[in-house]
C-alpha positions as CSV (number, residue, x, y, z in Angstrom):
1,X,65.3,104.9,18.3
2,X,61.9,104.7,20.0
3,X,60.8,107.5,22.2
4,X,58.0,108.9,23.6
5,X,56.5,112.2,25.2
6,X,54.1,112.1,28.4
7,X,52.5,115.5,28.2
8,X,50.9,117.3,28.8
9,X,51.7,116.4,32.9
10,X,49.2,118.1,35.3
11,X,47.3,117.4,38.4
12,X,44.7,119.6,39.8
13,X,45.8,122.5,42.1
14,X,43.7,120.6,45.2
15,X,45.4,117.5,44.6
16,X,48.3,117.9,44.2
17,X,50.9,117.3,46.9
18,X,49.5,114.3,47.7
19,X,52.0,112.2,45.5
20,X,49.7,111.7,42.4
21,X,51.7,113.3,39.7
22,X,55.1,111.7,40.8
23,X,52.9,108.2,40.7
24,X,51.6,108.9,37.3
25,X,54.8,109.9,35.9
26,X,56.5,106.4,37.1
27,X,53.5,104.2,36.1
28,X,53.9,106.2,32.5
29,X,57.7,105.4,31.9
30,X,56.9,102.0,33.5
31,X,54.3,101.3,30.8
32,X,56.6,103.2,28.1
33,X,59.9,100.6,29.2
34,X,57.9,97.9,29.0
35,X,56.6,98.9,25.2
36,X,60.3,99.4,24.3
37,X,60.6,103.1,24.5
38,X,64.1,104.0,25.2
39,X,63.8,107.8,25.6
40,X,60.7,109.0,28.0
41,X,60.4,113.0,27.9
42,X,58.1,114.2,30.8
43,X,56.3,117.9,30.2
44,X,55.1,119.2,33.2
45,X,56.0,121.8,35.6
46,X,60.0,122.6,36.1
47,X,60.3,122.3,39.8
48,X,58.5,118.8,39.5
């Protein structure tokens, strides 16, 4: 099975809030679909 990890996930304390990491999270398991990744694990902050 193909997988991948996008981490580490982080956007800088005076951007964030402003939809950044939420848009590089989707463009990552976007790009990691289309390369036939079937299991994306996203590091990154719990609450996110």
């Amino acid at each position: 099975m193909r997988a991948l990890s996008l981490s580490p996930m982080a956007v800088l304390p005076e951007l964030q809030r402003q939809g950044i990491g939420s848009a590089l999270v989707q463009r990552g398991m976007e790009a990691s679909r289309q390369q036939g990744h079937r299991v994306i694990v996203a590091v990154g902050h719990a609450n996110f």
